[in-house]
C-alpha positions as YAML, in Angstrom:
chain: A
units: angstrom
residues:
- id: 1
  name: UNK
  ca: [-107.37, 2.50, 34.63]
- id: 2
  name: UNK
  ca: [-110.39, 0.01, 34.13]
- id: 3
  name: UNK
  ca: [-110.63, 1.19, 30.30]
- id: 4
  name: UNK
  ca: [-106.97, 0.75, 29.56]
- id: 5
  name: UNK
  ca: [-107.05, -2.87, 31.33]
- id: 6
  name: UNK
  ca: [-110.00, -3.84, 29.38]
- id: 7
  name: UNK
  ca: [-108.48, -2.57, 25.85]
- id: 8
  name: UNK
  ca: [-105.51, -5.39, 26.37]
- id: 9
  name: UNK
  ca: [-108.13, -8.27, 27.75]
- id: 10
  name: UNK
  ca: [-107.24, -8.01, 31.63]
- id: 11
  name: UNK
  ca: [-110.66, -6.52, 32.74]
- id: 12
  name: UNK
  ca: [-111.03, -9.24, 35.03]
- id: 13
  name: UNK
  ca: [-108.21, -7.74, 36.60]
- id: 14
  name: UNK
  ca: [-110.67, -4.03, 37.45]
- id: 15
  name: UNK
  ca: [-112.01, -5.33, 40.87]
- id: 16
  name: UNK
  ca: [-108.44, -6.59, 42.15]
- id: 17
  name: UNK
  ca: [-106.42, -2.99, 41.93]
- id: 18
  name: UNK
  ca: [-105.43, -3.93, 46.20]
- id: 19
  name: UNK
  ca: [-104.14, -7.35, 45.74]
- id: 20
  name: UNK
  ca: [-100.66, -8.52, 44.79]
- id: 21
  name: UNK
  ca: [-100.84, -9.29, 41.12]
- id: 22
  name: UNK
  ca: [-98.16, -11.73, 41.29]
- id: 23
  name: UNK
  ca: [-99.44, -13.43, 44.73]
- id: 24
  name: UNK
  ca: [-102.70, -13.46, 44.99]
- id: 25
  name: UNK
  ca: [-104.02, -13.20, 41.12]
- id: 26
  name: UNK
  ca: [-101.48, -15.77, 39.69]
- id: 27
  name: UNK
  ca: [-101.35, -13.97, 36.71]
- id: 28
  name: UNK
  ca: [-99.62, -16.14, 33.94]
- id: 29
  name: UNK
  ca: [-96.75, -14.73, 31.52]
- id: 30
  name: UNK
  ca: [-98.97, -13.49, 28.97]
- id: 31
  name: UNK
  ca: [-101.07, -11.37, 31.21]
- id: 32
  name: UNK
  ca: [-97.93, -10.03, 32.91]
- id: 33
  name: UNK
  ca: [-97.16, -8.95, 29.47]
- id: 34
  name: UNK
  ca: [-100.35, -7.51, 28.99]
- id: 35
  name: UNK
  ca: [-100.40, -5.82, 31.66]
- id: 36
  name: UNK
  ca: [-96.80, -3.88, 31.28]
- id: 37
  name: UNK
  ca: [-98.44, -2.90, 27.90]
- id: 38
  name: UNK
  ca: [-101.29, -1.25, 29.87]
- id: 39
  name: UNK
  ca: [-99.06, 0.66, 32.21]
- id: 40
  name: UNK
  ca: [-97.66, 2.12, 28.58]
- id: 41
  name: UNK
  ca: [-101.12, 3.85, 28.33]
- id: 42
  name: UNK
  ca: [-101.37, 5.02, 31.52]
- id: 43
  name: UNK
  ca: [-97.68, 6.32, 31.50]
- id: 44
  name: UNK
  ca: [-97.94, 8.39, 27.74]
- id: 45
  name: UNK
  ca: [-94.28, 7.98, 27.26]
- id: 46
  name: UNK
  ca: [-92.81, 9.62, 23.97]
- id: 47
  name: UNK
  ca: [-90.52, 6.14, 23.04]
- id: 48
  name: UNK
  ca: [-91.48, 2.83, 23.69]
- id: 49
  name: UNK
  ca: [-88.68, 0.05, 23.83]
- id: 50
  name: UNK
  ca: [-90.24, -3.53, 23.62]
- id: 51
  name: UNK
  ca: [-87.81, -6.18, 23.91]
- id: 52
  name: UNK
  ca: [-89.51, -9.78, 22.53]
- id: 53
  name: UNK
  ca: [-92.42, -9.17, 24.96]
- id: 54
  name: UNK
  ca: [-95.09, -9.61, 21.89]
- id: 55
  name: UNK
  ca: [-93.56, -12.88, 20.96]
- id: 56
  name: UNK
  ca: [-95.40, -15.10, 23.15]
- id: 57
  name: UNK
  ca: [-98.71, -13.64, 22.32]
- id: 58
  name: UNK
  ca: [-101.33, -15.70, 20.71]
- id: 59
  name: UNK
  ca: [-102.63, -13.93, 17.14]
- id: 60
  name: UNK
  ca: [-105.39, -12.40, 18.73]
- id: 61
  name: UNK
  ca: [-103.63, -10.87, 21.66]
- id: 62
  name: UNK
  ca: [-101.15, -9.44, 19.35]
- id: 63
  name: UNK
  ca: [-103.57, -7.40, 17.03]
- id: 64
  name: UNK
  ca: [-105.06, -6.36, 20.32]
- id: 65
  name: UNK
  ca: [-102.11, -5.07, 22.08]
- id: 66
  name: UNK
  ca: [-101.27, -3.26, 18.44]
- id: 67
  name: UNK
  ca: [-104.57, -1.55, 18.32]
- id: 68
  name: UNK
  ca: [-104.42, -0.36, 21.89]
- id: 69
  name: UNK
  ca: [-100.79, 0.95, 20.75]
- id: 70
  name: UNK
  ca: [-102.06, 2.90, 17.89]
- id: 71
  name: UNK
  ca: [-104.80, 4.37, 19.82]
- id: 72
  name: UNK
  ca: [-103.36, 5.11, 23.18]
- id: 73
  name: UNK
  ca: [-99.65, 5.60, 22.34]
- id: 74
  name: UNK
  ca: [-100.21, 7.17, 18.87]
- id: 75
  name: UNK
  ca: [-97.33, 9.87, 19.62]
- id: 76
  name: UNK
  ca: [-94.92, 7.36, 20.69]
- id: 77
  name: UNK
  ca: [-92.14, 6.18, 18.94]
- id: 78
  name: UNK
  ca: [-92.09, 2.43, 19.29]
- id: 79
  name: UNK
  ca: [-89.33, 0.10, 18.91]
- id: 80
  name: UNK
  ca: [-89.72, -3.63, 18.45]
- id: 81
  name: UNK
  ca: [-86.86, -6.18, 19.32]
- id: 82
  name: UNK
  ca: [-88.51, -9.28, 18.11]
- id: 83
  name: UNK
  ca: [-90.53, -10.89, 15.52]
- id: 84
  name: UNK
  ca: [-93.29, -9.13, 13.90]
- id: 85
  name: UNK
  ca: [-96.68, -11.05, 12.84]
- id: 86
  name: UNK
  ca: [-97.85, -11.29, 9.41]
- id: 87
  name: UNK
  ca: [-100.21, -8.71, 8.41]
- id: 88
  name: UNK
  ca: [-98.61, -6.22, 10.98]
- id: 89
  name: UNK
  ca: [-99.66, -2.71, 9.88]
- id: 90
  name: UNK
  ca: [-98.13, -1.14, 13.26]
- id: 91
  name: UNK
  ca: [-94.76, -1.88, 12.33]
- id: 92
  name: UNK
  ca: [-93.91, -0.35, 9.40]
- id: 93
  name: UNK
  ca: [-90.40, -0.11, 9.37]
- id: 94
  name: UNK
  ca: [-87.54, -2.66, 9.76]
- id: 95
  name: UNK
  ca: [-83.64, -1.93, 11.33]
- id: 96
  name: UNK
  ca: [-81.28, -4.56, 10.41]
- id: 97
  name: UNK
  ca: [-78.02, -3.91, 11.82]
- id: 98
  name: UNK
  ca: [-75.00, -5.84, 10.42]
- id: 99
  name: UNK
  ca: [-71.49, -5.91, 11.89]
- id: 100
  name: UNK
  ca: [-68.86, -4.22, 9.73]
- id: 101
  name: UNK
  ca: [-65.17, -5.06, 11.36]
- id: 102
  name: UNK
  ca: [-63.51, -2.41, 8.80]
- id: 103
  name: UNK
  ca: [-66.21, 0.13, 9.47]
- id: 104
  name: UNK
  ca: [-65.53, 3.58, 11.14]
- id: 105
  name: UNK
  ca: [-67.01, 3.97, 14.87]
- id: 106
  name: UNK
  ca: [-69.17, 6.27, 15.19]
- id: 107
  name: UNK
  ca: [-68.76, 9.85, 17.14]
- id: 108
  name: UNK
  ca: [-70.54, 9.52, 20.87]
- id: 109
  name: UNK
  ca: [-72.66, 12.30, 21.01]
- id: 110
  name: UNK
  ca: [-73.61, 13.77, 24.41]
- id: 111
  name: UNK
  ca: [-77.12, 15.39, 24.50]
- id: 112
  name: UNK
  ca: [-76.28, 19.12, 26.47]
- id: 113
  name: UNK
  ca: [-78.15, 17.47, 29.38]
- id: 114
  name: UNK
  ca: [-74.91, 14.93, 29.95]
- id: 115
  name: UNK
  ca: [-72.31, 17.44, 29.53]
- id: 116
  name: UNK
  ca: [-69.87, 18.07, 32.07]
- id: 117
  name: UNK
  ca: [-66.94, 20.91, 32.30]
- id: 118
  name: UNK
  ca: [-65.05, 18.12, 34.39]
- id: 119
  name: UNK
  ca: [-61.93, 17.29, 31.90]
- id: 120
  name: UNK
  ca: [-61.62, 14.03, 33.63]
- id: 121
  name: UNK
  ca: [-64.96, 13.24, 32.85]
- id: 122
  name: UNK
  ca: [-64.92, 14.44, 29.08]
- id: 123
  name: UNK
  ca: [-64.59, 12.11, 26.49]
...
């Protein structure tokens, strides 16, 4: 846990793991940021949804979070809802979607794991 911490910048945070972060540390908005990132490495997950949380990050913070992404959540798929820095090389990749009134919908698809054989509940 200290390693992770100390690859976004909270290692002061490594002697305080039985306080209230929020209470006691007074831990600004950028450093609650930082640390939701480092729960990310703890956690391993296989997709990654990050909703304008690297926005308020100062240039430096930014690479760093994006370096600790590529080396501790290298198998992840991550997804970015917000602006992306110049010089990014983590996200490669941009989704615009666009509104299309005349366009078709789109089938819902149920993974297996939300079927039901409930006919009431069926699409």
């Amino acid at each position: 846990m200290v390693s992770v911490l100390s690859k976004v910048g909270l290692s002061k945070l490594q002697n305080s793991f039985d306080q209230d972060m929020r209470t006691k540390l007074k831990l600004n908005e950028v450093e609650i940021r930082l640390l939701a990132i480092a729960r990310l490495g703890l956690h391993k997950p296989n997709w990654v949804i990050i909703d304008e949380a690297l926005d308020t990050l100062d240039r430096d913070a930014y690479q760093q979070v994006l370096t600790f992404m590529e080396q501790e959540l290298g198998n992840a798929a991550v997804v970015n809802i917000g602006r992306v820095a110049s010089g990014n090389r983590f996200f490669t990749r941009v989704l615009q979607l666009q509104s299309n009134p005349a366009g078709k919908a789109i089938r819902l698809l149920r993974p297996k794991s939300l079927r039901t054989d409930n006919p009431e509940l069926a699409d």
